[in-house]
BAMARRO-290638 format. One record per residue: residue number from 1; residue in one letter; chain; x, y, z of N, C-alpha, C, O in turn. Coordinates in nm, 3 decimals, always signed. Atoms other than C-alpha are relative to their C-alpha. Layout:
BEGIN
NODE	k	r	c	neast	nnorth	nup	caeast	canorth	caup	ceast	cnorth	cup	oeast	onorth	oup
NODE	NUM	a	A	X	Y	Z	X	Y	Z	X	Y	Z	X	Y	Z
...
This chain:
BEGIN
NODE	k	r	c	neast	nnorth	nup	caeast	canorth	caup	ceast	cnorth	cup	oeast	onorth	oup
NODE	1	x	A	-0.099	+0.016	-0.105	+2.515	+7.514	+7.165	+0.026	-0.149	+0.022	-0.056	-0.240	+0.029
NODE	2	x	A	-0.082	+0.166	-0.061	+2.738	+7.195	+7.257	-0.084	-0.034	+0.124	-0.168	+0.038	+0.178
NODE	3	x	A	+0.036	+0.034	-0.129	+2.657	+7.005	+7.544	+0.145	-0.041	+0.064	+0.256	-0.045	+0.010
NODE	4	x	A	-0.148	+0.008	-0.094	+2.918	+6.934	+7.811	+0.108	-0.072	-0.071	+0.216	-0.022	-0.102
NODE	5	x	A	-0.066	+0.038	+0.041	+3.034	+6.633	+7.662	+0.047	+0.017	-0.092	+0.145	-0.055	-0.113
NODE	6	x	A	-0.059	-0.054	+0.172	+3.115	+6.776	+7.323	+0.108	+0.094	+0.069	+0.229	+0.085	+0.053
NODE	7	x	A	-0.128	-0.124	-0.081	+3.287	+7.080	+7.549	+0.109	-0.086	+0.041	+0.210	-0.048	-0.018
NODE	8	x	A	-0.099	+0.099	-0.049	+3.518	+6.807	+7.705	+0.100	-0.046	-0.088	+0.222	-0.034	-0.078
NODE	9	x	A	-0.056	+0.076	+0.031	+3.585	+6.614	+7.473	+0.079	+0.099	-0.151	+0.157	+0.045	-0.229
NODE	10	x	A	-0.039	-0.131	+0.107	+3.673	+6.940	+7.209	+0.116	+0.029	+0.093	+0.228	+0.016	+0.045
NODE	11	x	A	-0.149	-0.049	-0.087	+3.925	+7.054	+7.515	+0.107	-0.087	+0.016	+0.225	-0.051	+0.026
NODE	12	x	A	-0.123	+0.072	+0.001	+4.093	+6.720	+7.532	+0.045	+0.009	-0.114	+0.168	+0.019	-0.123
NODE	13	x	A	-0.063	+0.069	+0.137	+4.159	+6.660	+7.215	+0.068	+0.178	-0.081	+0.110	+0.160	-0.195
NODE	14	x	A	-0.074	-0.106	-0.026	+4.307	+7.033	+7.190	+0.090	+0.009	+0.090	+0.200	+0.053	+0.056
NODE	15	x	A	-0.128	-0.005	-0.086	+4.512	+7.021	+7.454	+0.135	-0.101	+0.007	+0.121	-0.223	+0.011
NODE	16	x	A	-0.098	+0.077	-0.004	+4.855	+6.896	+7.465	+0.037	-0.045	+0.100	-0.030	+0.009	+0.188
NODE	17	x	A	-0.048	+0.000	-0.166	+5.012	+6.780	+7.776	+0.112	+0.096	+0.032	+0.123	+0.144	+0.145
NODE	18	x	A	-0.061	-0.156	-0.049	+5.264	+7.060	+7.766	-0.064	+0.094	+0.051	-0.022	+0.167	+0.140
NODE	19	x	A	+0.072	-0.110	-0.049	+4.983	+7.273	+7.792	-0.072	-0.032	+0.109	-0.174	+0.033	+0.131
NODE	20	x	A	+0.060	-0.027	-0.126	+4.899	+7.141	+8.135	+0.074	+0.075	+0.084	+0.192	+0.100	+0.059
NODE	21	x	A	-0.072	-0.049	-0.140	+4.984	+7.310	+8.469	+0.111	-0.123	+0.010	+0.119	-0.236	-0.037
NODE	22	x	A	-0.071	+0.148	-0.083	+5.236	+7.110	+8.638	-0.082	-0.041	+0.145	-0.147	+0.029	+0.223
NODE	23	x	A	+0.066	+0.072	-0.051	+5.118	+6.863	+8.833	-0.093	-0.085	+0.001	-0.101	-0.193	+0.059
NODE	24	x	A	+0.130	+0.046	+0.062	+4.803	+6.802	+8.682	+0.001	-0.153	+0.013	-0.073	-0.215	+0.090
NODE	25	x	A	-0.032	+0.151	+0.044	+4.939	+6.433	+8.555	-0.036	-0.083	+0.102	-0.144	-0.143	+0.095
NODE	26	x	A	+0.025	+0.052	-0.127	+4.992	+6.279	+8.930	-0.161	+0.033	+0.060	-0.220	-0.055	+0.122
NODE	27	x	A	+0.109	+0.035	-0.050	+4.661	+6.403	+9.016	-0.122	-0.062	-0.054	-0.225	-0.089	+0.008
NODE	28	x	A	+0.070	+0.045	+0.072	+4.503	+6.271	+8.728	-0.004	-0.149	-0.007	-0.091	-0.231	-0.034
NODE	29	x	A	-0.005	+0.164	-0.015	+4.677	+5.950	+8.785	-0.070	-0.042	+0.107	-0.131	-0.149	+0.103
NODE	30	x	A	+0.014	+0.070	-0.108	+4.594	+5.930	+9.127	-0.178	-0.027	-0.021	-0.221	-0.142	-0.027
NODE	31	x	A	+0.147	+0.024	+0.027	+4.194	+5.978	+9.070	-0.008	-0.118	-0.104	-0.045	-0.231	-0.072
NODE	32	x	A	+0.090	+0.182	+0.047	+4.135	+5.714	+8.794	+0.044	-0.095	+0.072	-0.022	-0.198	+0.057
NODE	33	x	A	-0.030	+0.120	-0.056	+4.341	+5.486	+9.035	-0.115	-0.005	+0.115	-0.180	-0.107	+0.138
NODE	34	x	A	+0.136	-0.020	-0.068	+4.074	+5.619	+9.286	-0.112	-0.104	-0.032	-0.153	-0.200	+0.033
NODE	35	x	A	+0.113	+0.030	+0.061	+3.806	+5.546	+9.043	+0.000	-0.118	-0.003	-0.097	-0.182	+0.037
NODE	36	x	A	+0.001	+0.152	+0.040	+3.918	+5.217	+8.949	+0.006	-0.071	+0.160	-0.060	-0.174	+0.169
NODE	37	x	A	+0.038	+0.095	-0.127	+3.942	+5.085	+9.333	-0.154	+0.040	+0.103	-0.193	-0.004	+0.211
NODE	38	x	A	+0.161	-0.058	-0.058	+3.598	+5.237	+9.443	-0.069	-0.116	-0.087	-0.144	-0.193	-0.027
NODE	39	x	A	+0.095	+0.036	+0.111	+3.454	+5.068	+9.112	+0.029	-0.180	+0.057	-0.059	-0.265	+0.046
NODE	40	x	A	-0.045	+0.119	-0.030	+3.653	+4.744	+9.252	-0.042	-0.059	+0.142	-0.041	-0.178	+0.174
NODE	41	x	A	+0.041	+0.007	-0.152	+3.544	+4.755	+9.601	-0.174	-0.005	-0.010	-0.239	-0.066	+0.074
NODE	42	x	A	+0.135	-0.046	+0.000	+3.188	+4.850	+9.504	-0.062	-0.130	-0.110	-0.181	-0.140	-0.139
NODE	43	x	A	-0.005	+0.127	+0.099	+3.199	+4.533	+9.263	-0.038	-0.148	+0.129	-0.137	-0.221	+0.121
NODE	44	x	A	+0.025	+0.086	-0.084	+3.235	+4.288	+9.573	-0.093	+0.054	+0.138	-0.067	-0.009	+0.240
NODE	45	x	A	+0.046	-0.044	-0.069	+3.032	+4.453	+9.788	-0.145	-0.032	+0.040	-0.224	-0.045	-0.053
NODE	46	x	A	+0.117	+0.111	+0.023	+2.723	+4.294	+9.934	-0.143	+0.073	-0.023	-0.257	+0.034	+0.001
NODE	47	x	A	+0.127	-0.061	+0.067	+2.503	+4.550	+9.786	-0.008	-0.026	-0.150	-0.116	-0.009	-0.209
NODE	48	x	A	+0.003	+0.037	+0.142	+2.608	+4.445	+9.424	-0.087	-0.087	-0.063	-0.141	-0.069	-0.172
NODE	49	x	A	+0.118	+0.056	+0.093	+2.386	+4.166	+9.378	-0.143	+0.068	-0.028	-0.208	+0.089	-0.131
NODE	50	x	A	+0.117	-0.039	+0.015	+2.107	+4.300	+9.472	-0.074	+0.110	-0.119	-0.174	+0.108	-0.190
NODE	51	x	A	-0.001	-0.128	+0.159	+2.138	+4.624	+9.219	-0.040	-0.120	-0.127	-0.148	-0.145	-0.179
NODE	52	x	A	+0.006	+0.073	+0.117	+2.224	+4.375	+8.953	-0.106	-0.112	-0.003	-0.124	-0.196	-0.091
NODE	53	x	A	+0.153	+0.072	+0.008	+1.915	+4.203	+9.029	-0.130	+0.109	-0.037	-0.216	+0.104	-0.124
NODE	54	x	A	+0.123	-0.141	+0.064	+1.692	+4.554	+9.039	-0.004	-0.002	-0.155	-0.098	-0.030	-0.230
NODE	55	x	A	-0.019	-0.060	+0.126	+1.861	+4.660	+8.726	-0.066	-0.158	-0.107	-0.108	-0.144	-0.222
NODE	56	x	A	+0.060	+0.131	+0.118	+1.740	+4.281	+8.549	-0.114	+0.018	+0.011	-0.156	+0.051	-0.100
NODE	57	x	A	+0.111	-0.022	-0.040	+1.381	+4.317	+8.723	-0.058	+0.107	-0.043	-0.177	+0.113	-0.015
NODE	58	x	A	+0.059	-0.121	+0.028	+1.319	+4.654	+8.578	+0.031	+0.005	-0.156	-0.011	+0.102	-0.219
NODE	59	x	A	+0.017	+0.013	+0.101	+1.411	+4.537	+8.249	+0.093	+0.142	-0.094	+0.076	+0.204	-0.199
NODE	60	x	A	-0.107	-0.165	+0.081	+1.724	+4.844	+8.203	+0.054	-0.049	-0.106	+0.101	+0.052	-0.157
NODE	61	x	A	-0.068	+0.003	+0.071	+1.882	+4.674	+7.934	+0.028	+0.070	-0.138	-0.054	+0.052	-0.228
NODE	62	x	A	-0.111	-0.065	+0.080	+2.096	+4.862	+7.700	+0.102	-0.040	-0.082	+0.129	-0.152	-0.126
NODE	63	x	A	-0.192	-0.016	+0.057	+2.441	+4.942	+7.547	+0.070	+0.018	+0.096	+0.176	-0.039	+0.073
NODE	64	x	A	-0.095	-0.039	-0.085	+2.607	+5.052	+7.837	+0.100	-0.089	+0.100	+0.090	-0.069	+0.221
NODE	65	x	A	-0.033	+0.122	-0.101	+2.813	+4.766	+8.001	+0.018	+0.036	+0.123	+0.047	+0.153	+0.146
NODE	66	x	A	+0.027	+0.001	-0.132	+2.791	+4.709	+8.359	+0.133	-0.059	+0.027	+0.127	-0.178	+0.057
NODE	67	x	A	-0.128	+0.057	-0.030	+3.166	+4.643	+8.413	+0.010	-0.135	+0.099	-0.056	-0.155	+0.201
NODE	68	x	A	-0.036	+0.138	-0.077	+3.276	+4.314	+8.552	-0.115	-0.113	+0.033	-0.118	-0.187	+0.131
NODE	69	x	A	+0.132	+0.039	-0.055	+2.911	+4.172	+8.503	-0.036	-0.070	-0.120	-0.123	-0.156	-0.105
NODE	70	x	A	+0.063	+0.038	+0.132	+2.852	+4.077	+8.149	-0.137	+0.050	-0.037	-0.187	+0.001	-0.138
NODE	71	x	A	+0.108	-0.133	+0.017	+2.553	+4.331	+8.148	+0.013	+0.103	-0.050	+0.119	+0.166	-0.052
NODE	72	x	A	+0.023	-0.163	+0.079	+2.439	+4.633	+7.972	-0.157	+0.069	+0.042	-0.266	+0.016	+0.024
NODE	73	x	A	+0.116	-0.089	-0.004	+2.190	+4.900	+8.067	+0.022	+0.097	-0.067	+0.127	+0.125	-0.125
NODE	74	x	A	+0.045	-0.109	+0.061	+2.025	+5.193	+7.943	+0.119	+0.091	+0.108	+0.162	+0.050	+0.216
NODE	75	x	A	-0.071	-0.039	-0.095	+2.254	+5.473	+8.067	-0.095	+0.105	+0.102	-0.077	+0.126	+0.222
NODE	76	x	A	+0.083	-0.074	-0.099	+1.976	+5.704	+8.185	-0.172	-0.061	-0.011	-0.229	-0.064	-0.120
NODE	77	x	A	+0.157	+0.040	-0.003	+1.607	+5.577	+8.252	-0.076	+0.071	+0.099	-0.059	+0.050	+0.220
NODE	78	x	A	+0.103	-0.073	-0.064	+1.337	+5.813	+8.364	-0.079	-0.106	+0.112	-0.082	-0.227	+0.089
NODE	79	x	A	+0.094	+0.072	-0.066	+1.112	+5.685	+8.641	-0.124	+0.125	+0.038	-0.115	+0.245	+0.065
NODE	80	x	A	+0.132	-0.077	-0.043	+0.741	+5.794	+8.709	-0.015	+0.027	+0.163	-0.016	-0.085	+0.213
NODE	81	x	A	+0.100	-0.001	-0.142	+0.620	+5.866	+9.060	-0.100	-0.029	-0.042	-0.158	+0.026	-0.136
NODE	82	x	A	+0.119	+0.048	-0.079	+0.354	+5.669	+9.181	-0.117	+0.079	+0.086	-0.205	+0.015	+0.143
């Protein structure tokens, strides 16, 4: 069995945009514009350094870039309980 992202990314790339509902488009636009001003707001935000200090201190580095940061972490990292 697939995992989600294989399911996803098998449905986009099958689907046409004729074959959406109507509407779909506008709400699709409006969410990544969402996404992208959350991600922009949450960028200057005075909890940002501090993360991007955890995430150096814990040694996450990765592939995954850390948008607007010149960083990369791991995208998922287990942690133990203590």
């Amino acid at each position: 069995m697939t995992g989600a992202t294989e399911r996803v990314a098998a449905f986009v790339h099958a689907t046409a945009l004729q074959d959406l509902p109507e509407g779909v488009i506008p709400k699709a636009k409006k969410a990544i514009a969402d996404t992208l001003a959350v991600m922009l707001a949450g960028a200057t935000s005075e909890d940002a350094e501090p993360l991007l200090r955890y995430v150096e201190a814990i040694d996450a580095a990765g592939e995954e870039p850390l948008l607007g940061t010149g960083l990369a972490a791991v995208a998922r990292r287990r942690f133990r309980r203590r």
